[in-house]
C-alpha positions in Angstrom: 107.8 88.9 92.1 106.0 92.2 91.1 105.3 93.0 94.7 109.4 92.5 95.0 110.5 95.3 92.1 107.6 97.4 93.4 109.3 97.3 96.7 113.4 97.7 95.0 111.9 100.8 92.8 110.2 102.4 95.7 113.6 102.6 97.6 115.7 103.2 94.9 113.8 106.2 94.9 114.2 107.2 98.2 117.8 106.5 98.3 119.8 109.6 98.8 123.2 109.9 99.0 124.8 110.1 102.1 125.7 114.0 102.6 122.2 114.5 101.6 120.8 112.3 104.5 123.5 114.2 106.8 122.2 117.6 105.9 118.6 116.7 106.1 119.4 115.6 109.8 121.8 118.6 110.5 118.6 121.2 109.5 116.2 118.7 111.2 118.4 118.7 114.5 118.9 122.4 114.8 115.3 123.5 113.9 114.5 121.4 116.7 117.3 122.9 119.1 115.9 126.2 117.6 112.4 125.3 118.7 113.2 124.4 122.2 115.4 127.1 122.6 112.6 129.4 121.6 110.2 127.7 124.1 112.5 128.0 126.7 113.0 131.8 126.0 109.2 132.5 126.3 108.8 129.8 129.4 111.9 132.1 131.6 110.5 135.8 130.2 106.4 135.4 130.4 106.0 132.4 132.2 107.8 132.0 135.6 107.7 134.8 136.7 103.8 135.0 137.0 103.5 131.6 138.0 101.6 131.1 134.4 101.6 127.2 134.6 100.2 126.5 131.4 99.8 122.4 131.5 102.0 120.1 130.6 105.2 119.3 132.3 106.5 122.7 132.2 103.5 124.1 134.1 104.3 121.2 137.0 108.1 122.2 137.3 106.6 126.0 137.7 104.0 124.8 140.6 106.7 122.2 142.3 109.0 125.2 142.1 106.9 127.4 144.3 105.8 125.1 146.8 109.5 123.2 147.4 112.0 125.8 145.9 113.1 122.8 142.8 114.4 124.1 139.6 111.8 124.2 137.0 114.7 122.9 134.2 116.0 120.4 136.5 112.4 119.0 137.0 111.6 118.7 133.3 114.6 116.9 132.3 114.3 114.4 136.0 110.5 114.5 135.0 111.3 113.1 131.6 113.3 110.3 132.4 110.5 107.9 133.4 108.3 108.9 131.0 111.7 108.5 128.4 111.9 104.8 129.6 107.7 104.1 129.0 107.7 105.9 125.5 110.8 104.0 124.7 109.3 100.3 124.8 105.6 101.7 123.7 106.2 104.4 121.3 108.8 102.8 119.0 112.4 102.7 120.9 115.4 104.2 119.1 113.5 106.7 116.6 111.3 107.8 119.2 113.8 108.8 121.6 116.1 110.1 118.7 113.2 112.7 118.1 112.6 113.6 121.6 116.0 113.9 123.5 117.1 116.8 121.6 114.4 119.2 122.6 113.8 118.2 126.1 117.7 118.3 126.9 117.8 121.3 125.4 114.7 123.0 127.0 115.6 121.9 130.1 119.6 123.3 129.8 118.2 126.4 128.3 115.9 127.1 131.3 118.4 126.7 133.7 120.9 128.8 132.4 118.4 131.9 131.2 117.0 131.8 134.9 121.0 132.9 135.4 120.9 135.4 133.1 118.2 136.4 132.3 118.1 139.4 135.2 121.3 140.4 134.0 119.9 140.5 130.4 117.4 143.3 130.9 117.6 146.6 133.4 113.9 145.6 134.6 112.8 141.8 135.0 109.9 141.0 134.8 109.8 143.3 131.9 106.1 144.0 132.5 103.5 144.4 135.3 100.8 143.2 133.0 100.2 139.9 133.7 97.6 139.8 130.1 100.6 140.7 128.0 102.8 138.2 129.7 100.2 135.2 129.1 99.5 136.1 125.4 102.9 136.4 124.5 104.4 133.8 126.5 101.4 131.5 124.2 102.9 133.1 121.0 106.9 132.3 122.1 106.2 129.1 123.2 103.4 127.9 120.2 106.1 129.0 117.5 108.8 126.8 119.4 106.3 123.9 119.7 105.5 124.4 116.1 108.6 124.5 114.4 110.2 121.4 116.6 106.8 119.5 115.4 107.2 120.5 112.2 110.8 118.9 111.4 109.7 115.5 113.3 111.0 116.0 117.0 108.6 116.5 120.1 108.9 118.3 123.9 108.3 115.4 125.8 106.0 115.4 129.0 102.9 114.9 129.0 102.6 114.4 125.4 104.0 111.2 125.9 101.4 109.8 127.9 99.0 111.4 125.4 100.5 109.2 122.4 100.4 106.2 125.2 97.0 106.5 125.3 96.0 107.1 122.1 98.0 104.2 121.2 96.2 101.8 123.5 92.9 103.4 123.6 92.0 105.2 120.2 91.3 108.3 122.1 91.9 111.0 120.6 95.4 112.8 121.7 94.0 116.4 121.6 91.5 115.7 124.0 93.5 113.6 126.4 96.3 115.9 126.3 93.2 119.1 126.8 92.3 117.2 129.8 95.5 116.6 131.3 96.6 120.7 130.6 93.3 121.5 132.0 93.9 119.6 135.3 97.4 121.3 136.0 96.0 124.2 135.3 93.3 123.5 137.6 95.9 122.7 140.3 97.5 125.7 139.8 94.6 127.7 140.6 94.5 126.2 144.1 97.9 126.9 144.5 98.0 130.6 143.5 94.7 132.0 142.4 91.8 131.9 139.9 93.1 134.9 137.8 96.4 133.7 137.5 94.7 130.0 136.2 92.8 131.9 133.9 95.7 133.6 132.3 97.4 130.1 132.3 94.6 129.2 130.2 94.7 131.9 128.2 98.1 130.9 127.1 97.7 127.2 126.2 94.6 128.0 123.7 96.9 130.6 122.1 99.9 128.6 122.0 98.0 125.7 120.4 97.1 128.4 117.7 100.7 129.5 117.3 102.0 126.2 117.2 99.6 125.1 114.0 100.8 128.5 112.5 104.2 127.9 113.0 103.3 124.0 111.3 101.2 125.2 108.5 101.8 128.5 107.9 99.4 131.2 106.5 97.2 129.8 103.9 97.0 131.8 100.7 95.4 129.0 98.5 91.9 128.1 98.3 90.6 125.1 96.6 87.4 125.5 94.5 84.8 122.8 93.4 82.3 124.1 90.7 79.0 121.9 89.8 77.8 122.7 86.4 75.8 121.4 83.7 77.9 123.8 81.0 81.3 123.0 81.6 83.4 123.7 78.8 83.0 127.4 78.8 84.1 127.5 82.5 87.1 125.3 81.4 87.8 127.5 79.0 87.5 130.6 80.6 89.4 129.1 83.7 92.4 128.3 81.5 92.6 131.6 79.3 91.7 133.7 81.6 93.2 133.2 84.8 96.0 130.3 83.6 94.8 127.9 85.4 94.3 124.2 85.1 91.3 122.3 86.4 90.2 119.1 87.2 86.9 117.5 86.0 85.1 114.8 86.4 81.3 113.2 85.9 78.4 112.7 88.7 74.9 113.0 89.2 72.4 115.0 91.1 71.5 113.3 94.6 67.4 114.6 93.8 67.3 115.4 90.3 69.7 112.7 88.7 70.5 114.9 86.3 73.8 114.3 84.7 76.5 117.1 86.3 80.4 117.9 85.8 82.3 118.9 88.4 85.4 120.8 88.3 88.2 121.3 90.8 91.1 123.8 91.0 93.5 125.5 93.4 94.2 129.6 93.1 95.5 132.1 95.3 93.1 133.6 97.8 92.8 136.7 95.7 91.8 135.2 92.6 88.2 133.1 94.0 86.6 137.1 93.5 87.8 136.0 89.5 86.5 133.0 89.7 83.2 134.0 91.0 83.3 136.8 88.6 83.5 134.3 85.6 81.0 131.8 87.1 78.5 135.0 87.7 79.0 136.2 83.9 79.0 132.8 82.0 76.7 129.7 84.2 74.9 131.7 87.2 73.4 128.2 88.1 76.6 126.3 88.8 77.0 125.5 92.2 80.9 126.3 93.9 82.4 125.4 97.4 85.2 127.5 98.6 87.9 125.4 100.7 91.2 126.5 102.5 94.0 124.7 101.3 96.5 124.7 104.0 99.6 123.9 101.8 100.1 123.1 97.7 103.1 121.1 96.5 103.5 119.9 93.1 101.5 118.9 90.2 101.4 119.1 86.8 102.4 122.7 84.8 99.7 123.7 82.5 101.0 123.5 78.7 100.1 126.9 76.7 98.7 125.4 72.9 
């Protein structure tokens, strides 16, 4: 019976009304669309036309295109459509290909129809001889579209599908299946065009992976801080007071020693741990602090001024 009013509270809290749930999926939808759109932007510009087949099914379409003359768009989306019907009786049917359609239709339309105009849209395409610049920023273009369509729920399809198969099935781990599978494409692209130009392709994928958990994440300006001391109040007071902020503390023990220890935790902006180290220095030189990125902060409790 308790586990029953658990369970009506729970979603009576999560109950929104229904404009709510049909803005939440309007912003979720075009972020996505936004995404892929981007992803397609930097595949037609930096991509193609250096034969930069970066993994995935993207990088396929660009090495089926040179050898037969297929249309890279048309072979993602035709691509897809297999892999749609696996994911959709492994991976969790409607929801998963709710989150997944959108971007690969959209990535695939939006290929085809900048490989139109996009010679029309600049006086000189390609826009640069140098193949370096056009595999760094094709990775940046193309992480931040990945990113940002991960980041509201939705995914790009290919190969990533077979990744979550696998993990799903396996326990392995999807980074390193879906390394391996990049890797071999990759591979296969340097028999097909040449060992610089797989290189660059490389290049690419590790900085579109970077770009993609930037455009997730974000810049980190917070830093979480855990202090071991055997004189805690001063540094709780001087914590508060001085830089108004509240901490966490709680009891252990030395691992060697056994001598009884408080630690405390906070969270402050990156600028403030030289503070913090300043007060630590000035009041209990002994105490004992780890610095830790905080990716993101959300919440909490507001520190109440006596």
């Amino acid at each position: 019976m308790a586990r029953k009013k658990l369970k009506e509270a729970v979603q009576q809290k999560l109950e929104s009304p229904g404009w709510q749930k049909i803005l939440r999926i309007s912003n979720q939808q075009l972020a996505i669309t936004l995404g892929a759109a981007l992803n397609a932007f930097g595949y037609v510009l930096f991509q193609m036309p250096y034969n930069l087949a970066a993994g995935g099914a993207s990088g396929l379409g660009i090495i089926v295109n040179h050898l037969t003359g297929f249309s890279p768009g048309l072979f993602y989306f035709t691509a897809n459509i297999p892999l749609f019907i696996l994911g959709f009786f492994t991976l969790g049917k409607w929801r998963f290909l709710f989150t997944s359609t959108l971007a690969v239709v959209v990535f695939s339309g939006a290929t085809e129809f900048l490989i139109v105009c996009m010679p029309t849209l600049f006086t000189q395409f390609p826009i640069t001889e140098n193949k370096l610049l056009a595999s760094i920023y094709s990775g940046l273009l193309i992480g931040i579209g990945l990113g940002i369509i991960y980041r509201f729920g939705g995914t790009i399809g290919g190969t990533s599908i077979i990744t979550r198969i696998i993990y799903n099935k396996t326990g392995f781990p999807m980074s390193q299946s879906s390394l391996y599978v990049d890797v071999l494409i990759i591979a296969v692209a340097g028999f097909v065009f040449s060992w610089e130009t797989s290189l660059l392709a490389f290049l690419a994928l590790l900085i579109a992976g970077m770009s993609a958990d930037f455009a997730m994440e974000g810049a980190s300006q917070m830093r979480t801080l855990m202090i071991i001391t055997q004189n805690p109040e001063p540094l709780r007071y001087a914590i508060i007071n001085e830089l108004k902020r509240s901490v966490t503390m709680w009891q252990g023990k030395g691992g060697y020693s056994g001598e009884e220890r408080t630690l405390l935790y906070l969270t402050v902006l990156r600028s403030r741990v030289y503070d913090v180290k300043f007060i630590i220095n000035r009041i209990d030189p002994d105490a004992f602090m780890v610095v830790g990125v905080s990716q993101q902060t959300w919440g909490g409790y507001t520190m109440k001024k006596s």
